[in-house]
N, C-alpha and C positions, 0 to 999 in steps of 0.2 A: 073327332077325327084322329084317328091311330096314326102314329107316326111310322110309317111303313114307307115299302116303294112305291113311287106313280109309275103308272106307265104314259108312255110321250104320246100329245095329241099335235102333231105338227102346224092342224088346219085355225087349231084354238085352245093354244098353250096358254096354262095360267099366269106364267111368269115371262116376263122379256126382261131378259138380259143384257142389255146398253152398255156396250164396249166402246168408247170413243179415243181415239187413237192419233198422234202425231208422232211419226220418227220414235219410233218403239219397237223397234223392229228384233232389241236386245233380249226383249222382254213376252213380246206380242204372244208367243207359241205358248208359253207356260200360264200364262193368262188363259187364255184358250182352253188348253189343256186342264187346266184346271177347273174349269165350266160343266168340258167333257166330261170331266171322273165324278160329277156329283151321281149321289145315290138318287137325288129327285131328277124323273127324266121329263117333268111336263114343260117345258119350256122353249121359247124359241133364241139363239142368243143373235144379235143386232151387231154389226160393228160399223161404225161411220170414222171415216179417215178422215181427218182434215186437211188434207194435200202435201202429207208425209215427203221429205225427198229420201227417203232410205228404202229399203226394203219390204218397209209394213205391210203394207196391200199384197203383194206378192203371196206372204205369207201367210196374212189371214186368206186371202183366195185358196189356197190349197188347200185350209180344212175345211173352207166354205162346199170344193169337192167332194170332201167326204162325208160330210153332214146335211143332211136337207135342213136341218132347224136351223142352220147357221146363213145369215144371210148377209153380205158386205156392201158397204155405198161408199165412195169417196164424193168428197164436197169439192163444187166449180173451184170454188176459191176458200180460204181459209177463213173459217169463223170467229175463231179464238175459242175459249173451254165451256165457257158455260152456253154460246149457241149451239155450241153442236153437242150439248149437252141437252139441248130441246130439242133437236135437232134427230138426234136417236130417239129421247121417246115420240117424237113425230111419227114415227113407222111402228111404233109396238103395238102392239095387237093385245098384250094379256090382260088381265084384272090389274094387276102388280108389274112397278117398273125397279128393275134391280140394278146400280150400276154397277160394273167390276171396271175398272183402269187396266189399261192395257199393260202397264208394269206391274197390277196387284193381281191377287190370288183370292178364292174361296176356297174354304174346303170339302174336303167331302160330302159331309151331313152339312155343310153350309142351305144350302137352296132348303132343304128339307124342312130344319130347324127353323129358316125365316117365316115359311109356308105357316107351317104347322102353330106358330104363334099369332101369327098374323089372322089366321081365320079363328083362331078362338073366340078374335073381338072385331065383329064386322063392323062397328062403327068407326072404326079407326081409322086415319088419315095416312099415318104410316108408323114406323117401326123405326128404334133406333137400338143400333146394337155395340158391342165392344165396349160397356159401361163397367165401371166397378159392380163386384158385388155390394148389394143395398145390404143394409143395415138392420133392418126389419122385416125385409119378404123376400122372398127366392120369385126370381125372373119365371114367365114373363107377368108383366101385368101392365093394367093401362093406365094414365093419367087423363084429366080432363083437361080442357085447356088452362082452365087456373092453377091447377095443379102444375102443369108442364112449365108456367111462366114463374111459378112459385119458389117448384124445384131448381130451376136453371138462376135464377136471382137473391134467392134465398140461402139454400140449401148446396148443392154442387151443380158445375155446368153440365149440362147436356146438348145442348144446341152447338156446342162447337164440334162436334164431330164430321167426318167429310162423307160425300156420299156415298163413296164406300160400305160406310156404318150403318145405311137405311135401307128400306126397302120401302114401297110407296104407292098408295092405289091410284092407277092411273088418272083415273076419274078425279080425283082431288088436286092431284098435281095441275092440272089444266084450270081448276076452277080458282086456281089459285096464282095463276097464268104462265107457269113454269119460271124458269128460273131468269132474273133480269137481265142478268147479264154486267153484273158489278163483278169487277176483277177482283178475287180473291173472297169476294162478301158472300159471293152468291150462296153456298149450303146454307154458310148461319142468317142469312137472310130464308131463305125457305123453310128454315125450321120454326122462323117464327110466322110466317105466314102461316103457316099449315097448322101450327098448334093456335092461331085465333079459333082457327075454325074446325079441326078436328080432333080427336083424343088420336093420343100417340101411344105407342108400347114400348115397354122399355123391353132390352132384352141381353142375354150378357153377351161375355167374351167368348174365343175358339168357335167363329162360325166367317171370317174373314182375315187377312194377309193383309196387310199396309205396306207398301216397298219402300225402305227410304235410299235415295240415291241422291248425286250431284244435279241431276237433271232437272228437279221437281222446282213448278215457281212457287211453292211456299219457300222456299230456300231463301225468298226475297225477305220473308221476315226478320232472318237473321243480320239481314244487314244492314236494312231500309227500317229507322223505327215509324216511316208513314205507312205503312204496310198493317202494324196491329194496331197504329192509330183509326185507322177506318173503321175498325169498329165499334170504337168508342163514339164515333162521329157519327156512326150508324146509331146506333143506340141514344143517342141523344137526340137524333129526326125523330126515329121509331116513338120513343114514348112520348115527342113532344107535338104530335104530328097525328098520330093513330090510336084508335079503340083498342085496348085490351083486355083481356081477363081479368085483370087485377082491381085491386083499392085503387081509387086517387094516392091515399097517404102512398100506398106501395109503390106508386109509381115516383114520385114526386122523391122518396126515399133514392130511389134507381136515378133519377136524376142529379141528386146533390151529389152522390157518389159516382158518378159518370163526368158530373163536371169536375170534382176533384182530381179524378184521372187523367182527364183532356189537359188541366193545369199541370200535373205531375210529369205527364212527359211531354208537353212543353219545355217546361227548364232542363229537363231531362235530357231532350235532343239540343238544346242551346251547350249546357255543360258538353256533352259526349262527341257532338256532332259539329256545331259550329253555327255562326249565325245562318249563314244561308239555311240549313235545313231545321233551325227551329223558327226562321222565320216563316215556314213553308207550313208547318206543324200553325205557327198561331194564325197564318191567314186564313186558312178552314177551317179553324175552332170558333172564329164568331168571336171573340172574345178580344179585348184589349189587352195589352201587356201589362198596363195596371190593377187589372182585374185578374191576372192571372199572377201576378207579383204576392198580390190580397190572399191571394190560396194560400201561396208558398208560404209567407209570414205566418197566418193563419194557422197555417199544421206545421209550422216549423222544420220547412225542407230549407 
């Protein structure tokens, strides 16, 4: 497959582009616009409003006038991010479901780039992009699933990247049941579902925009340390709970060090925070204060 121009198939684009949108109205048009200017034209782009009180709709409707691929839906009521994050790919139509945020950007040769790696390796589940460059091989290429779970716990993370970062065959997404709908968990929760069950590709940087603004609820992590705590708590269900690709040893390894972290900021949020919120921190840990006292001494915090 040459990496050339498509031309647009309206009726059955390979790509759906899933814009989901609340009170973005700052942002919405350059989003958009950004979609518009790619060199790949096979696509349809999707945008689902979550019941915006700004201008959003307004605005995505007028390009929706000038674009027949562009299509807009506003929700009865408000879903929150990760429903109306299934919620768009409910309507896509392509092979491939792409999101872009209604405050982020692709670039140009973005769509093209994702396209063109992604059918290199039809088995693939989906595509993650914006990594460092690797150490040993030039992008793209695939992992398997052990490879995927190996890399990211081993090696350096990859599974924390947001959806932004991916791109996704429809078909897997669904079989994998889309996203659950954990606040703030949900990608890195999908990344590991998806890598049990299918090879991923890695692939690099300069093919997506990330916006950072005041607005964005990752912002919560800066302030709330139960925010990054979840995912330690996640990661402590996940391996203790679920099949994976890995060793026993390997996994059991991810464990003693997932509970040394759950202990870590424990005292962590006791010191910084106060008891009310490291009491909040050990009552979801599963864990006793004496048991998590045992860590601290242990590694000498």
């Amino acid at each position: 497959m040459d990496l050339v121009n498509f031309t647009s198939n309206v009726n059955n684009p390979l790509v759906s582009i899933l814009m989901t949108a609340y009170n973005r109205e700052k942002y919405i048009a350059q989003a958009i616009e950004s979609v518009l200017n790619s060199t790949y034209k096979d696509f349809e782009l999707i945008v689902v409003d979550d019941q915006s009180k700004d201008n959003t709709v307004e605005i995505a409707r007028y390009y929706e006038q000038q674009d027949d691929r562009i299509k807009v839906y506003v929700n009865e009521k408000n879903l929150g991010d990760y429903p109306n994050r299934n919620r768009a790919a409910s309507y896509a139509t392509g092979k491939y479901i792409k999101y872009v945020d209604a405050d982020d950007l692709v670039y140009p040769y973005g769509l093209e780039q994702l396209v063109y790696y992604m059918e290199q390796f039809p088995e693939a589940g989906y595509g993650l992009c914006s990594l460092n460059q690797d150490k040993t091989k030039i992008y793209p290429f695939q992992l398997s699933p052990k490879e995927a779970y190996h890399r990211h716990y081993f090696e350096e993370s990859i599974f924390h990247k947001a959806p932004l970062s991916a791109i996704i065959n429809r078909d897997a997404f669904w079989q994998v049941g889309g996203f659950s709908g954990k606040q703030h968990l949900g990608d890195y929760e999908m990344w590991h579902l998806l890598s049990k069950n299918f090879p991923v590709v890695l692939m690099p940087h300069g093919i997506v925009w990330y916006r950072v603004h005041n607005d964005q609820q990752m912002n919560d992590n800066l302030s709330d340390p139960f925010v990054p705590f979840k995912y330690l708590l996640f990661q402590k269900r996940f391996f203790s709970t679920s099949d994976t690709p890995l060793m026993q040893n390997e996994k059991e390894q991810i464990l003693r060090r997932v509970n040394l972290r759950i202990s870590k900021s424990i005292i962590s949020a006791y010191r910084r925070h106060g008891k009310r919120k490291g009491d909040q921190l050990l009552k979801f840990s599963g864990f006793s204060f004496l048991q998590v006292l045992k860590f601290g001494v242990r590694k000498g915090w």
